[in-house]
N, C-alpha and C positions, 0 to 999 in steps of 0.2 A: 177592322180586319176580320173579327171573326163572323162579323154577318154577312161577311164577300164570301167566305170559305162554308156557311152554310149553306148558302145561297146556291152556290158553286154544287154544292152535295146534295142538294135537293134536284139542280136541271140535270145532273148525272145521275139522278136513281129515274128521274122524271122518262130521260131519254130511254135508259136502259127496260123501260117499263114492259112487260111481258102483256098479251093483247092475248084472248080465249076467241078463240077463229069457228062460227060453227057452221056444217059443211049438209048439203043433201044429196046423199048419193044413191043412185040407180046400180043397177045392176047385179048386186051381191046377192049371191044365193046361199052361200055355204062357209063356215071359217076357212077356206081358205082364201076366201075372197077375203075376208075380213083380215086375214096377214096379210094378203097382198097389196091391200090398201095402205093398211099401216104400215108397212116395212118402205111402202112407194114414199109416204109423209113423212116419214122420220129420217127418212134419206135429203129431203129438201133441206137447206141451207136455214139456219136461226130456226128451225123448228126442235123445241124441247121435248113435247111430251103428245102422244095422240092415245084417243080415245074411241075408237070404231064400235059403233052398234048395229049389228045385225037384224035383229028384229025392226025399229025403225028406221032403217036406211042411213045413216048419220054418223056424222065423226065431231068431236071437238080436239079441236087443235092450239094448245099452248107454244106462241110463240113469239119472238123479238118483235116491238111493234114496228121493225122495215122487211117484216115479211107480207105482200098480198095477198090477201082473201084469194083474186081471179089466178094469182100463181097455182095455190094450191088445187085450186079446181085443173089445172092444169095438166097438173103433175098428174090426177087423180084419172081423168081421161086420156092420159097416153099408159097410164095402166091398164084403159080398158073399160075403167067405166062412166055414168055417168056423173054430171055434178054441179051443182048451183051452191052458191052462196046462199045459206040457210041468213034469216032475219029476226 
């Protein structure tokens, strides 16, 4: 019984497991581009936490691992700009 209930506690921290999403974006010139991004990413759904840098183009994004990398690019160019999946 209690190796079922570990077990159990491990596929549920396993599932709930947080994924760091990193992002290549185009476009940004200025911090406000840099809120705009960010405020666009932290508005999408299971996204916890984002990171925009301006000098290299680039976001990392803390979120639920059933959120998509291609969502987030998504979100990122109906805000305007551009964005690929960083590797």
């Amino acid at each position: 019984m209690r190796k079922s209930i570990l077990a159990i506690t491990l596929l549920l921290s396993l599932a709930n497991a947080d994924q760091l999403i990193k992002l290549q974006i185009t476009g940004m010139m200025c911090p406000a581009c840099v809120s705009n991004v960010k405020s666009s990413l932290n508005g999408t759904t299971g996204v916890k936490e984002t990171t925009v840098f301006l000098k290299n183009g680039t976001a990392e994004v803390k979120a639920d691992s059933s959120v998509k990398p291609e969502a987030l690019c998504t979100t990122v160019k109906s805000a305007g700009y551009g964005c690929k999946v960083a590797k």
